[in-house]
Structure formats: structure tokens, C-alpha cells
gemmi code that builds the backbone of each chain (N, CA, C; Angstrom):
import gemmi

chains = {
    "A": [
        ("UNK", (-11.394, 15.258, -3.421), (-10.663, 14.366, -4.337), (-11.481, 13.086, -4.439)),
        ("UNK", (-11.540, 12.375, -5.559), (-12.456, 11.588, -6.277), (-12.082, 10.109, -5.339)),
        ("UNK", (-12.620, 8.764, -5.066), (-11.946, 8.206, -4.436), (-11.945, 7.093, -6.032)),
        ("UNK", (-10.504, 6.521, -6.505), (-10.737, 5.716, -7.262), (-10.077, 4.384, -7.160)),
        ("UNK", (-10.014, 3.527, -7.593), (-9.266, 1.982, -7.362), (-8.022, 2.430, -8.714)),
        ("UNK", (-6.880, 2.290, -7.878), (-5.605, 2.428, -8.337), (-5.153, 1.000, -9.069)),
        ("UNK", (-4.826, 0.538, -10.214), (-4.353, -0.269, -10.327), (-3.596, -1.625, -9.979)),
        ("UNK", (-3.827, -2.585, -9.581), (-3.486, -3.506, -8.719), (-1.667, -3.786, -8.634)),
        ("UNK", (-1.625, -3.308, -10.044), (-0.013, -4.001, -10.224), (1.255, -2.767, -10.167)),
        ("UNK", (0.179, -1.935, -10.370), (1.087, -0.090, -10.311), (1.010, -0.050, -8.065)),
        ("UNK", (-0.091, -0.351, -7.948), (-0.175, -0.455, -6.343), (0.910, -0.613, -5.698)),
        ("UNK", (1.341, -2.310, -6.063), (2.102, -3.148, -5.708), (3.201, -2.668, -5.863)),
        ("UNK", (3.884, -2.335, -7.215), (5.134, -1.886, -7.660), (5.410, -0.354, -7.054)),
        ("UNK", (4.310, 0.229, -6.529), (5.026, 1.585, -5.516), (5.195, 0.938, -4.086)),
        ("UNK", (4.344, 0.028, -3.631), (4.865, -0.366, -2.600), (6.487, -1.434, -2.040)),
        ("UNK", (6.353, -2.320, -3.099), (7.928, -2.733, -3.111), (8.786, -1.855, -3.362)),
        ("UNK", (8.599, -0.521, -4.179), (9.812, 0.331, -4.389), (9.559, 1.120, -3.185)),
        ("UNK", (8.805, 1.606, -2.407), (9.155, 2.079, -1.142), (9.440, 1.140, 0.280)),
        ("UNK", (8.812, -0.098, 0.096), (10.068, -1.159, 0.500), (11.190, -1.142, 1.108)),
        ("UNK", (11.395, -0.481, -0.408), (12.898, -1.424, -0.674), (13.873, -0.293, -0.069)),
        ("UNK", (12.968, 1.022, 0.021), (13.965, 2.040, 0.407), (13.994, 2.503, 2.309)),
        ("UNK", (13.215, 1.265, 2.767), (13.364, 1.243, 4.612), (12.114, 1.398, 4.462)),
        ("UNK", (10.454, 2.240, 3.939), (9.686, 2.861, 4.763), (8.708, 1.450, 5.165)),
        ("UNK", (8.339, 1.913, 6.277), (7.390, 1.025, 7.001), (5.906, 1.852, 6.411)),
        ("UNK", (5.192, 0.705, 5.772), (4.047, 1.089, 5.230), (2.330, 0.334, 5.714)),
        ("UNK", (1.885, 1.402, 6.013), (0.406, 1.037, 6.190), (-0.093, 0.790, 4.687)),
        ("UNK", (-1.057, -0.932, 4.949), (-1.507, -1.211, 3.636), (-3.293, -1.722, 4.231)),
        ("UNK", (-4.109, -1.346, 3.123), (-5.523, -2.321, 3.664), (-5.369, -3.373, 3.377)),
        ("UNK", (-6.370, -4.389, 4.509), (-6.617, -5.629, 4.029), (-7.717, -5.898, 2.342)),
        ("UNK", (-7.190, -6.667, 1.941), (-8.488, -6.768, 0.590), (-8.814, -8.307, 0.525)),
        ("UNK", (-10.019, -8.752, 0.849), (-10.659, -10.204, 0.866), (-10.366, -10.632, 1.943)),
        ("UNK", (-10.918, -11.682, 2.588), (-11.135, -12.438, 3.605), (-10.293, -13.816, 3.918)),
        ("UNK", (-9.179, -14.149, 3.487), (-8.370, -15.112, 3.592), (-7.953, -15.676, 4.523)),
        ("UNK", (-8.053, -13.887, 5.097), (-7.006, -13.766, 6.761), (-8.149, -14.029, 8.073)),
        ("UNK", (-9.184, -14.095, 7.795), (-10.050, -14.668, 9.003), (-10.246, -15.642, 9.540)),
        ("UNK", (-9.825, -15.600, 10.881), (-10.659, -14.659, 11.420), (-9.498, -13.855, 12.242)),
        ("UNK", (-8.682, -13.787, 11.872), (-7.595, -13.072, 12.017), (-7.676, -11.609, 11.978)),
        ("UNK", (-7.651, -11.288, 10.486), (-7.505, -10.678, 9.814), (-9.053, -10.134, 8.603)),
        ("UNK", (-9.529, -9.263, 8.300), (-10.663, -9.162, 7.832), (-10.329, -8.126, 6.660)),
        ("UNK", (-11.112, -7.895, 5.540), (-11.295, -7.533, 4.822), (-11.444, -5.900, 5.369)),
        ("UNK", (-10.788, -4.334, 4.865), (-10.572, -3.272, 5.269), (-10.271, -3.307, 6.793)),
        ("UNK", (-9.709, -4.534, 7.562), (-8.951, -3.967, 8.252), (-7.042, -3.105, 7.838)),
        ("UNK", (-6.582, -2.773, 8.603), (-5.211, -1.793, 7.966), (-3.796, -2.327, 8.614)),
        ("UNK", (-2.848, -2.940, 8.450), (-1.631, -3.403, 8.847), (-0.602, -2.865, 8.429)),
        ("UNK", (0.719, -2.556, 9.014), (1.625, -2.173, 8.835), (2.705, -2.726, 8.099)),
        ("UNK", (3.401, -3.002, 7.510), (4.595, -3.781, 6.812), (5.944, -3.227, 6.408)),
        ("UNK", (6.596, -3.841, 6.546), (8.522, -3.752, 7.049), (9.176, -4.519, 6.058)),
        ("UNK", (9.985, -4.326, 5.017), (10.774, -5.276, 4.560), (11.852, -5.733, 6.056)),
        ("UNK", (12.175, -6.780, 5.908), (13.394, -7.404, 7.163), (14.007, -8.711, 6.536)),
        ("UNK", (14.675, -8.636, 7.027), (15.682, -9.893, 6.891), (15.228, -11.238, 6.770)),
        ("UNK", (15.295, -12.083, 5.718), (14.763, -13.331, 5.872), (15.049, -14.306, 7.317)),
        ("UNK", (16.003, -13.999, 8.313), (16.032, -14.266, 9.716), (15.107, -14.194, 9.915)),
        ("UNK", (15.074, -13.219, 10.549), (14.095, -12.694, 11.298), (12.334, -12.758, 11.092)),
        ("UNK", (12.143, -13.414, 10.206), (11.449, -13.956, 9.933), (10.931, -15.577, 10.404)),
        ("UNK", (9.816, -15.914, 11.369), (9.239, -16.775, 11.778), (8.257, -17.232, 11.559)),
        ("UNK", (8.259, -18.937, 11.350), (6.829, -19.204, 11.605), (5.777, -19.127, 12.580)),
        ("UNK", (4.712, -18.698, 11.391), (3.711, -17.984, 12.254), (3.472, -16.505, 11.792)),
        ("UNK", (4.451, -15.890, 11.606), (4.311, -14.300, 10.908), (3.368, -14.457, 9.993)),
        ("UNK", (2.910, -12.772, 9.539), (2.048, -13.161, 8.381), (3.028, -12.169, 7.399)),
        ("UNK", (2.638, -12.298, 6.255), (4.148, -12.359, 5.268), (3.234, -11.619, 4.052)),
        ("UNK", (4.256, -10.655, 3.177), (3.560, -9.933, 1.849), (4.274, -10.620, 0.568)),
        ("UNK", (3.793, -11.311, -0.063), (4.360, -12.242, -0.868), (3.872, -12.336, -2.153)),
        ("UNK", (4.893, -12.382, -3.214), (4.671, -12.031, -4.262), (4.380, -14.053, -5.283)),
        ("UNK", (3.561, -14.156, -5.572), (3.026, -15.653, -5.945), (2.438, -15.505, -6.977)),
        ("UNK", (2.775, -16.431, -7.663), (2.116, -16.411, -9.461), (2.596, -15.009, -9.693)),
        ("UNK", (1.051, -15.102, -10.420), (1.093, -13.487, -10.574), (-0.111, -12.211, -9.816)),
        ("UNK", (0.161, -12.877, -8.433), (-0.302, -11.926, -7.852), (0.315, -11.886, -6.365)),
        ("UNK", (-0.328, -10.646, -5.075), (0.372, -10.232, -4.210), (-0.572, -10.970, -3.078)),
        ("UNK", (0.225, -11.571, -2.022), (-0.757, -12.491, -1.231), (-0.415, -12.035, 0.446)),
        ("UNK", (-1.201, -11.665, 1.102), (-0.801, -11.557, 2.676), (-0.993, -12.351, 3.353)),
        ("UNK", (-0.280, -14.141, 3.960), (-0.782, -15.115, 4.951), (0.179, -15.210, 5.495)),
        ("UNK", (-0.109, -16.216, 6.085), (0.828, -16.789, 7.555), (1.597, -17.848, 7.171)),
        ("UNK", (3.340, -17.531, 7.643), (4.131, -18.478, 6.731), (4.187, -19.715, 7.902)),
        ("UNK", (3.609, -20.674, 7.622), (3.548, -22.218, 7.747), (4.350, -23.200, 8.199)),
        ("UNK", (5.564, -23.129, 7.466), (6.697, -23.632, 7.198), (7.685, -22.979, 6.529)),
        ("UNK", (9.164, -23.170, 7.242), (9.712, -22.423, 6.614), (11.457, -23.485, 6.482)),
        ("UNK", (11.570, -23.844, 5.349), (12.551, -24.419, 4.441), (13.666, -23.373, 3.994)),
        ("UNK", (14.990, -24.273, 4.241), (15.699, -23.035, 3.132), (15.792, -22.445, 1.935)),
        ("UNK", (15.093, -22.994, 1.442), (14.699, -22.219, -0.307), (13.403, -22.573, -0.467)),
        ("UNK", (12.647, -22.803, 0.279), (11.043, -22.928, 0.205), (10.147, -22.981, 1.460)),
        ("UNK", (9.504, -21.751, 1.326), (8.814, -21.222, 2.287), (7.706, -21.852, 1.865)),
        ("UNK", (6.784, -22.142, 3.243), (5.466, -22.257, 2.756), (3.790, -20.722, 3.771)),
        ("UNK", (3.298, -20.926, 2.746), (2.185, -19.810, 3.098), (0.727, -20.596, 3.356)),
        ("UNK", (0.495, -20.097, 4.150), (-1.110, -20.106, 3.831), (-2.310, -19.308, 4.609)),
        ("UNK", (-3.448, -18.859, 3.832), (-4.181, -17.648, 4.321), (-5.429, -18.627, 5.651)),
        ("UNK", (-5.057, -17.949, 6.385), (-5.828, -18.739, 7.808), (-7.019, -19.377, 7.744)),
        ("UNK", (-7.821, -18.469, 6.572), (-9.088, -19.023, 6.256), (-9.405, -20.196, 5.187)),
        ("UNK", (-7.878, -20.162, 4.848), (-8.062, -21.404, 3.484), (-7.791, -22.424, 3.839)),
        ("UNK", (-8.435, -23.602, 3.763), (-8.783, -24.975, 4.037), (-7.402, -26.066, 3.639)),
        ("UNK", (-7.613, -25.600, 2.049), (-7.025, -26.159, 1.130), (-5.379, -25.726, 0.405)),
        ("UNK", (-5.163, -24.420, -0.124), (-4.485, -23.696, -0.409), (-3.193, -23.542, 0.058)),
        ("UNK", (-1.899, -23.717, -0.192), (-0.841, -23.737, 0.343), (-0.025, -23.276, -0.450)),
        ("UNK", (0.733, -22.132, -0.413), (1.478, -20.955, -0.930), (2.924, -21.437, -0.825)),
        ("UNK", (3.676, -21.960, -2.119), (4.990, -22.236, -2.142), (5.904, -21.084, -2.973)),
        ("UNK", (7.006, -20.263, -1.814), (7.613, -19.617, -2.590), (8.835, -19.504, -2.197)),
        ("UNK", (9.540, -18.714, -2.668), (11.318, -18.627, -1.990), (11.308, -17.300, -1.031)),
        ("UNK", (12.671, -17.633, -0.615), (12.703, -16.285, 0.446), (12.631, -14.807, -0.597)),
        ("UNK", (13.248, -15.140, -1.830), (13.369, -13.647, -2.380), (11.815, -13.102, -2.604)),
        ("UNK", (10.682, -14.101, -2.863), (9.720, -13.547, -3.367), (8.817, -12.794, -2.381)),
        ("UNK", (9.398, -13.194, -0.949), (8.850, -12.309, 0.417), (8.968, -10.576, 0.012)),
        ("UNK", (8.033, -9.796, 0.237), (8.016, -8.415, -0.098), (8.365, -7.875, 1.678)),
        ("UNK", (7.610, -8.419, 2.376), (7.493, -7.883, 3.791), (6.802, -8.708, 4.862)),
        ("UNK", (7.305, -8.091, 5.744), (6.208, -8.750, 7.020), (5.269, -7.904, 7.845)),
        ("UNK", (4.210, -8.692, 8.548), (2.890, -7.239, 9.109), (3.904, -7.167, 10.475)),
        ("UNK", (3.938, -5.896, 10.966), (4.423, -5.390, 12.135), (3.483, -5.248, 12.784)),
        ("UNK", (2.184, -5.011, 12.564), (1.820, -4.139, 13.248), (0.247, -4.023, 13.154)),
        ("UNK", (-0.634, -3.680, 13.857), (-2.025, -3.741, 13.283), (-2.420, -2.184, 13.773)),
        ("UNK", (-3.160, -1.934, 12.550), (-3.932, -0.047, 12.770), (-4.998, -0.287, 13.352)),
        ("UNK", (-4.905, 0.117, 14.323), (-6.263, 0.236, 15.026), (-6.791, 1.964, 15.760)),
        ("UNK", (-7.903, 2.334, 16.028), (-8.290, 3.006, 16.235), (-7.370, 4.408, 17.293)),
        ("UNK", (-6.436, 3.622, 18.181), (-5.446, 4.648, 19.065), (-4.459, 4.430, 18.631)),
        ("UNK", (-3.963, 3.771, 17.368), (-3.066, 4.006, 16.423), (-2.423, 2.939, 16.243)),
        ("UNK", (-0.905, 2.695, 15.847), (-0.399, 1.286, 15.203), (0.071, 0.586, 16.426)),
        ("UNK", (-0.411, -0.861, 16.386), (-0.362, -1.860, 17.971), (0.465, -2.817, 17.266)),
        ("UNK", (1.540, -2.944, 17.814), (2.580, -4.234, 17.443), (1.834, -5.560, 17.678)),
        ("UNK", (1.968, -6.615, 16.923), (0.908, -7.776, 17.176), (2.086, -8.702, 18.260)),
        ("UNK", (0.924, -9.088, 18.989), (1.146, -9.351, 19.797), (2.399, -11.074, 19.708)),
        ("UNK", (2.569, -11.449, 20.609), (3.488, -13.129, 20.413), (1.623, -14.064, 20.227)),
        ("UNK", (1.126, -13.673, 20.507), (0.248, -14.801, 20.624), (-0.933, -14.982, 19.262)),
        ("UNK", (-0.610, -13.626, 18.732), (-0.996, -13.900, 17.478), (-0.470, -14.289, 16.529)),
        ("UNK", (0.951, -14.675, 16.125), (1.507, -15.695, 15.836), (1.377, -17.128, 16.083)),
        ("UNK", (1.270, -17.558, 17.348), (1.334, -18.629, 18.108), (0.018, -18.932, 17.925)),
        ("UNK", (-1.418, -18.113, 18.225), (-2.720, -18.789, 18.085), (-2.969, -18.889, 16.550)),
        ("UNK", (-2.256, -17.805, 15.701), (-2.772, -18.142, 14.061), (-1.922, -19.448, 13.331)),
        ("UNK", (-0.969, -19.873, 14.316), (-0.046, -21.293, 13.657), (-1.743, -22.440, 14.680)),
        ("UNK", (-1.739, -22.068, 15.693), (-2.536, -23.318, 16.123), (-3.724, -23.664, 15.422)),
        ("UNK", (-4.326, -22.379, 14.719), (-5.587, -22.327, 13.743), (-4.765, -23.082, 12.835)),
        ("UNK", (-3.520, -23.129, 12.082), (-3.487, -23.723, 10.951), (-2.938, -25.621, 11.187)),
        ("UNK", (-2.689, -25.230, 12.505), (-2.749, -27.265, 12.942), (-3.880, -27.918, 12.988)),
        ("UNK", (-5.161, -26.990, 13.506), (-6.343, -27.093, 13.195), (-7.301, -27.305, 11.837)),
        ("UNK", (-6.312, -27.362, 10.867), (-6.844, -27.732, 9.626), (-7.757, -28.841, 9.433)),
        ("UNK", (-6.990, -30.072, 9.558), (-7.919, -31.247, 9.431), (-9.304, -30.988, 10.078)),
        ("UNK", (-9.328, -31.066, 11.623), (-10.625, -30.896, 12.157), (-11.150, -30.001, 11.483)),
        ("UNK", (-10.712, -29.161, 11.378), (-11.572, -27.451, 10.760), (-11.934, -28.022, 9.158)),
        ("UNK", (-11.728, -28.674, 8.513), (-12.037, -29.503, 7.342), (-13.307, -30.251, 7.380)),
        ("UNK", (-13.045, -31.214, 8.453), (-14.008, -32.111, 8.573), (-15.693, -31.693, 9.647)),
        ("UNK", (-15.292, -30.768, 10.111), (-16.079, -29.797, 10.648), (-17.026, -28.679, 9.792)),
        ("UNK", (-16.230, -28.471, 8.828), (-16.969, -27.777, 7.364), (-17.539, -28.604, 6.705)),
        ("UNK", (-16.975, -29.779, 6.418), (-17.788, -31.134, 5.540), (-19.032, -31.224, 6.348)),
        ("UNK", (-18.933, -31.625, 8.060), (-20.288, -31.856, 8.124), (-21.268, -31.103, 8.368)),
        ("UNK", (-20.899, -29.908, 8.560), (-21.694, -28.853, 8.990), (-22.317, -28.265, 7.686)),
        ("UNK", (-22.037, -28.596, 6.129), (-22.267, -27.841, 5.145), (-24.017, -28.602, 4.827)),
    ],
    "B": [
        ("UNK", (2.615, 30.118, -2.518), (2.280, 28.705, -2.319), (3.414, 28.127, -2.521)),
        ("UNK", (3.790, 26.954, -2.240), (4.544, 25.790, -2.619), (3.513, 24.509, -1.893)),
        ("UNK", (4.614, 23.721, -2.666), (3.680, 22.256, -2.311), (4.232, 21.665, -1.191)),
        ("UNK", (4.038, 21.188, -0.548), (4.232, 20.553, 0.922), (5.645, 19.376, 0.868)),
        ("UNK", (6.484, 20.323, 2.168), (7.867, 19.068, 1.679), (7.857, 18.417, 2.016)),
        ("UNK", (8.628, 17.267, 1.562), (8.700, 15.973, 1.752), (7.976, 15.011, 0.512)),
        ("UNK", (7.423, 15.624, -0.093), (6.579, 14.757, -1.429), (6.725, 14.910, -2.739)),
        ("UNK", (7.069, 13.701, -3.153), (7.945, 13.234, -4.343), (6.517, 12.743, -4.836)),
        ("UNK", (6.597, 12.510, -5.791), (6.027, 12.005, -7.200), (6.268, 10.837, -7.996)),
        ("UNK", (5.373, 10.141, -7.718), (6.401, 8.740, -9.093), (5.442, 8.699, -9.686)),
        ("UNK", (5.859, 7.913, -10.401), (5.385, 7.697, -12.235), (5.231, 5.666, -11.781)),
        ("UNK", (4.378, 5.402, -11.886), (4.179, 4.113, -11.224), (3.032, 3.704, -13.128)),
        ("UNK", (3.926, 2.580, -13.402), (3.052, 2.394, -14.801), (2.888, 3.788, -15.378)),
        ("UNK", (0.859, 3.895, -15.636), (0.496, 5.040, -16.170), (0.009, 5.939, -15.027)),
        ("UNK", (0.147, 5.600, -13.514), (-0.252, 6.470, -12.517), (0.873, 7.203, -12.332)),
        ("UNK", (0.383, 8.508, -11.250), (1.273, 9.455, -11.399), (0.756, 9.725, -9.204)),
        ("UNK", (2.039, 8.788, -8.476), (1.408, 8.274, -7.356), (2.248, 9.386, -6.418)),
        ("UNK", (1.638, 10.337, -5.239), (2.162, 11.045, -4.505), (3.283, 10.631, -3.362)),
        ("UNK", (4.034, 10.410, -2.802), (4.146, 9.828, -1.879), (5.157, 10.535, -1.057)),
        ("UNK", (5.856, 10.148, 0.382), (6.037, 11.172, 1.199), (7.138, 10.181, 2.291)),
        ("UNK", (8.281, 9.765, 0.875), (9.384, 8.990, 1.587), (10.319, 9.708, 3.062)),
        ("UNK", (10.649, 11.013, 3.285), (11.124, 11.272, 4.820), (10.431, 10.984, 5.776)),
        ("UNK", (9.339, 10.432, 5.721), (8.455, 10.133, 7.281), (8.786, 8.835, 7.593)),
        ("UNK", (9.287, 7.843, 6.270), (9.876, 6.252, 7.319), (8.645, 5.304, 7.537)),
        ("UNK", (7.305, 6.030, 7.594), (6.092, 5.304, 7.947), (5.212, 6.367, 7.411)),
        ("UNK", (4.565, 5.607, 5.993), (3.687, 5.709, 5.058), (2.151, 5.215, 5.045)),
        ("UNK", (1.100, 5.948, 5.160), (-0.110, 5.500, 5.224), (-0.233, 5.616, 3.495)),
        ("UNK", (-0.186, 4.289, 3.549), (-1.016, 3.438, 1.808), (-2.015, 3.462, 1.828)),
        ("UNK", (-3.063, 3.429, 2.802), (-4.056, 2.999, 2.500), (-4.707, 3.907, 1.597)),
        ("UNK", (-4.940, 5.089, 1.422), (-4.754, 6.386, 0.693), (-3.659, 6.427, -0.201)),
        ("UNK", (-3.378, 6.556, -1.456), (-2.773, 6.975, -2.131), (-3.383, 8.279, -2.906)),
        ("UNK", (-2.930, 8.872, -3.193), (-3.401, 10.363, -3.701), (-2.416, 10.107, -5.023)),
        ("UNK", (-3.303, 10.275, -5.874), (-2.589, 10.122, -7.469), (-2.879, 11.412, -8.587)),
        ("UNK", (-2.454, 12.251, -9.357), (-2.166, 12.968, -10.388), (-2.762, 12.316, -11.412)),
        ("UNK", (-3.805, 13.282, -12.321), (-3.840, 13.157, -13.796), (-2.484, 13.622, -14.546)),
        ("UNK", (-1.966, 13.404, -15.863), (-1.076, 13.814, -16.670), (-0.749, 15.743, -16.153)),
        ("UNK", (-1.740, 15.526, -16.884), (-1.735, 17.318, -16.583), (-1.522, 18.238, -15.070)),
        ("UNK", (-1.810, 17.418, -14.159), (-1.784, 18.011, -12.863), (-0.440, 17.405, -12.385)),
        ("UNK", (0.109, 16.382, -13.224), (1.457, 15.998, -12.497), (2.337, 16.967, -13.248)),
        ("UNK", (2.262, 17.336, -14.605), (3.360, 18.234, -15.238), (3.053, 19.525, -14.507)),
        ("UNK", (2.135, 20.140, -13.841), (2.197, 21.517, -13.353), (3.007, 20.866, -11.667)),
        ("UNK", (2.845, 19.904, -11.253), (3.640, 19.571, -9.815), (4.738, 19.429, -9.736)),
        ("UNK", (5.249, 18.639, -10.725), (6.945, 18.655, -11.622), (7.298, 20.390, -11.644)),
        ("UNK", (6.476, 20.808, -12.206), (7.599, 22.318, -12.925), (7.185, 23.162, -12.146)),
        ("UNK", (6.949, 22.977, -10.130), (7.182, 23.938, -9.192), (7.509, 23.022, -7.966)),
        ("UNK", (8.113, 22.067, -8.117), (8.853, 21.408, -7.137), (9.720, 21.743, -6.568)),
        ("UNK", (9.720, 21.989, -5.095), (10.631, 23.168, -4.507), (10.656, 24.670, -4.762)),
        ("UNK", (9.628, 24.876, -5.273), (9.164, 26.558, -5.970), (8.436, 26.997, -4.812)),
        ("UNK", (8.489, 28.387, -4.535), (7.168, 28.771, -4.319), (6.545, 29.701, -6.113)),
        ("UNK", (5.180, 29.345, -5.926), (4.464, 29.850, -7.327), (2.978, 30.621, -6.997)),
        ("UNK", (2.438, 30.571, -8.052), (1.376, 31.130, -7.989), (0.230, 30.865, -8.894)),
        ("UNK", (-1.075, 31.030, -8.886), (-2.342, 30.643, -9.606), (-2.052, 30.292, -11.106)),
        ("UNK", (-1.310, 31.904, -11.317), (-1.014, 32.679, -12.529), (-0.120, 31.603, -13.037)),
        ("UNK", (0.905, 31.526, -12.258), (2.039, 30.513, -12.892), (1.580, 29.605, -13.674)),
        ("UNK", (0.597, 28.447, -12.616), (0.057, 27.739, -13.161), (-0.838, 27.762, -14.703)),
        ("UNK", (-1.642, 28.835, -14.398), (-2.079, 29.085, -15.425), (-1.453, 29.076, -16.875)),
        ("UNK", (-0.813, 29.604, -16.717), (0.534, 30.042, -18.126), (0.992, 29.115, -18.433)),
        ("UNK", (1.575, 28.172, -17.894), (2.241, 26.693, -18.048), (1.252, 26.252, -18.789)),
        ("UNK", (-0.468, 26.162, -18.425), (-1.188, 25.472, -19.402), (-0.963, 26.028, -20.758)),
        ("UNK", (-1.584, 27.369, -20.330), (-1.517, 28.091, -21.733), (-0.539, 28.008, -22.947)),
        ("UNK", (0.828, 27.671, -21.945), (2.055, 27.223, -22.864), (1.946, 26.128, -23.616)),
        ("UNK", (1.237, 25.025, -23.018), (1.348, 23.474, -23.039), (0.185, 22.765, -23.960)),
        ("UNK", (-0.855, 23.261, -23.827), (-2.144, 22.918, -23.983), (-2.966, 23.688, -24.726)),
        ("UNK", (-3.469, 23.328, -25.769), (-4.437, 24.122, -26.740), (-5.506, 24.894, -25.678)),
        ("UNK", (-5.441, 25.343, -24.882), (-6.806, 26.207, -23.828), (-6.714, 27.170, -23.914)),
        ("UNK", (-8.387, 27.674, -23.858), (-8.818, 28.937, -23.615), (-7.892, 29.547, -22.308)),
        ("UNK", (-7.842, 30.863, -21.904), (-7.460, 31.546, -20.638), (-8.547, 30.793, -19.663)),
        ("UNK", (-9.953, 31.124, -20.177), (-10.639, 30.670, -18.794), (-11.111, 29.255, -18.501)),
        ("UNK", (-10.674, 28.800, -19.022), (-10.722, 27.293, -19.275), (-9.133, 26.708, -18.091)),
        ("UNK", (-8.025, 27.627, -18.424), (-7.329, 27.210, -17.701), (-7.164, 27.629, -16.473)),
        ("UNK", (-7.203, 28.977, -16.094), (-7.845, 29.414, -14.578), (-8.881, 28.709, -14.298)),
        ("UNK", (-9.782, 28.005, -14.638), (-10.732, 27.211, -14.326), (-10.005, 25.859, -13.528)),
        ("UNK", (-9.530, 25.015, -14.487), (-8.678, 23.886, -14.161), (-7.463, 24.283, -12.990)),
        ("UNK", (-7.169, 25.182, -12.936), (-6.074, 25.805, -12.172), (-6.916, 25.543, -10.505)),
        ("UNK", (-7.832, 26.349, -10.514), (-8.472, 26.914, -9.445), (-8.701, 25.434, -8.744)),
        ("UNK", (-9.836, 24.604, -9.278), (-10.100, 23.134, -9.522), (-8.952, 22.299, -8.707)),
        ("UNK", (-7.775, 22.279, -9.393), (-6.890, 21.594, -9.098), (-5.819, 21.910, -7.948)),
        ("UNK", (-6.216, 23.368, -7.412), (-5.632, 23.719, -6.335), (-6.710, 23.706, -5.367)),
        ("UNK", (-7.391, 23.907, -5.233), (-9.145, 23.509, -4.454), (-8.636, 21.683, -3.811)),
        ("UNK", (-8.331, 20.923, -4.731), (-8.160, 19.469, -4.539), (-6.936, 19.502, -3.756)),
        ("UNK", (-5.675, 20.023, -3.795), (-4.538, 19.914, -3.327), (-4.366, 20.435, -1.839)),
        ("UNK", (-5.644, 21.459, -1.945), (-5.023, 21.863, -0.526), (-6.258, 21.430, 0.559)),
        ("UNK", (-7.305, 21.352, -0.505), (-8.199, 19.804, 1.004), (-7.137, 18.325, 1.347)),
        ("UNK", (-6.588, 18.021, 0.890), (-5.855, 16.982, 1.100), (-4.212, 17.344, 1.510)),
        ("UNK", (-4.096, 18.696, 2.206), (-2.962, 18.948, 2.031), (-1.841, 19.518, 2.058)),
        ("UNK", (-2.149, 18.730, 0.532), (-0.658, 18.635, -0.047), (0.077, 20.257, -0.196)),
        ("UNK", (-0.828, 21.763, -0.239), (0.089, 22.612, -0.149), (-0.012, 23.569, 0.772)),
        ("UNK", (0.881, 24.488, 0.512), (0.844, 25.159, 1.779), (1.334, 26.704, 1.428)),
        ("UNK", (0.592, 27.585, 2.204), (1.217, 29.069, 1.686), (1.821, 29.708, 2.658)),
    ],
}
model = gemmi.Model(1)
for chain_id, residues in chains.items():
    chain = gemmi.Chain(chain_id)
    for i, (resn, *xyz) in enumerate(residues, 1):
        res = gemmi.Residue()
        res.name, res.seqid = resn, gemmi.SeqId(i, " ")
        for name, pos in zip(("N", "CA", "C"), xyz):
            atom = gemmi.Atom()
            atom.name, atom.element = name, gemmi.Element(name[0])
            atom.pos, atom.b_iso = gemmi.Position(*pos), 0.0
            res.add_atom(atom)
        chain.add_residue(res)
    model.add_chain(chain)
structure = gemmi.Structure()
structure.add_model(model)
structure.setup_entities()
């Protein structure tokens, strides 16, 4: 069977409709946002759940503008969540709880799906307190 | 033959996307998708068991084709289904 690139928005729309119906879905990573976290064809798991249960620090499947974004929610407000992808400096993802698709459970790795750990939450929020320095550290190093 | 249970079919836009909702936990990273034509012969033996022939005839019904043109595509398209699979005899 041929390998081809499926449509970005037909992608998306089978994955929220299986979502929405309980299944826990393995998705690839696509681009580098999530590093050093997270990398480009690595594979994560995702769960629709309860806006509870949902913490900062998770990394979150989120539907923005008009496209589908996987980062780490930041801050979290009652009608405004905030996002942002670990590797982005600048960039800060404002959306509501409804526009959350899912959260990563889970990371695929080679002896199969590994629940992420508490500390990858906890060290990917400290990377994003690390902004400023990590800013001014890119300024001078460029 | 029949096709392997548990797998439904959607119609996603203009894709025609396999998928395999009783397992609860879905590997996406793979999606296995249908041309037009290979999704209307998966539709009209869903829950069947069938055969080459079947297939065949359905084209023949459907589609301006030669006989060996469609045992061709037949063969082809069951060659693809059952490296990946999706059926089972």
C-alpha cells in the first residue's frame, strides 16, 4: 500500500470524531514546537477528558485559528486557557476550554505506550518559566 | 473471505478512512484509506463473506470495464488488503 499524506483537515476531523466516541488514539508528532520535549515523528497517545482534569503543564490537542496545535497549557483561566509550544520563545496560544480536542496520555515508545511521567509536566512548565533567560540567551548567542 | 471485524469505514471529506472503533486504542499514525472504487466494493460485503468473482461482477455492474481489466483491479486490490490485514479467510 502506497504511503500518502492524508489531508490535514479530513485527518483532524476523523480524529475528533473518534474522540468524541471514548477511543484513545495514537497520533505522530509533526514539526518541532515541542522540543526538546517532544520532536518531530515522535508518536503520543491522546484521550478526550474532562476539562478538570486537566492541568497546568499537560500538553493539550487544540483546535486554534484555523489549525490543530499540540503544546503545553501554561495557564489555565476559566474561559481562557493559555498554550504554548515549549520551543516557542514568543507565541502564546489563547483558547477556551471547548476548543481543547484532547490531552497526551502517553508517549509510544519502542516497548510500547509509557504514561508520561509527573515530571514531565513539572520540568516542561519550568522550561516555560525559563522563557525570559532562554530569550536572552538566544539573542546573545545568535 | 470477509473483511476483518471490527472495521468501519468513514467518509472523512473526500477520503474514504478505515478505522477500527472496538479496540478503544487506535494507532493513527497509519491511517489506511480507500479509493472511490475500492470503498464501494468494501461497503457492498460488509459483514459478508464473498469472493474474487463477487468482486469482480460488482465492477462489471458499476463501471464501464473490460472482464480483465476488472479481475485485474480485483486481484490488485485484494493483494493490498490482505498485506495490511485488513482480510481474512
Amino acid at each position: 500500500m502506497e504511503k500518502r499524506i492524508v489531508n490535514n483537515a479530513a485527518y483532524f476531523a476523523l480524529i475528533e470524531e473518534q474522540l468524541l466516541l471514548g477511543q484513545q488514539l495514537c497520533i505522530p508528532i509533526r514539526g518541532n514546537s515541542m522540543l526538546p520535549f517532544l520532536k518531530e515523528g515522535d508518536k503520543v497517545w491522546i484521550k478526550q477528558v474532562a476539562p478538570d482534569s486537566m492541568k497546568v503543564g499537560d500538553v493539550l490537542l487544540c483546535c486554534w485559528k484555523d489549525q490543530v496545535v499540540l503544546h503545553r497549557l501554561v495557564k489555565k483561566k476559566k474561559e481562557e486557557w493559555l498554550l504554548a509550544g515549549d520551543n516557542n520563545l514568543g507565541q502564546l496560544e489563547r483558547v477556551t476550554p471547548q476548543q481543547v480536542l484532547a490531552k497526551v496520555m502517553a508517549r509510544e515508545m519502542e516497548e510500547g505506550a509509557q504514561e508520561l511521567p509527573v515530571r514531565f509536566r513539572v520540568v516542561g512548565l519550568l522550561w516555560y518559566y525559563l522563557r525570559i533567560p532562554r530569550i536572552l540567551i538566544n539573542k546573545i548567542t545568535r | 473471505m470477509r473483511l476483518k471485524d471490527g472495521l468501519t469505514l468513514r467518509k472523512i471529506g473526500k477520503e474514504f478512512v478505515i478505522v477500527q472503533p472496538d479496540l478503544g486504542m487506535q494507532d493513527m499514525t497509519k491511517v489506511f484509506t480507500l479509493n472511490e472504487v475500492s470503498a464501494y466494493l468494501w461497503e457492498a460485503v460488509q459483514g459478508k463473506d464473498f469472493t474474487a468473482q463477487h468482486w469482480e461482477d460488482l465492477l462489471l455492474e458499476r463501471y464501464a470495464v473490460e472482464p480483465e481489466v476488472a479481475k485485474a483491479d480485483v486481484e490488485a486490490i485484494l493483494v493490498t488488503l490482505r498485506e495490511q490485514g485488513l482480510i481474512v479467510d
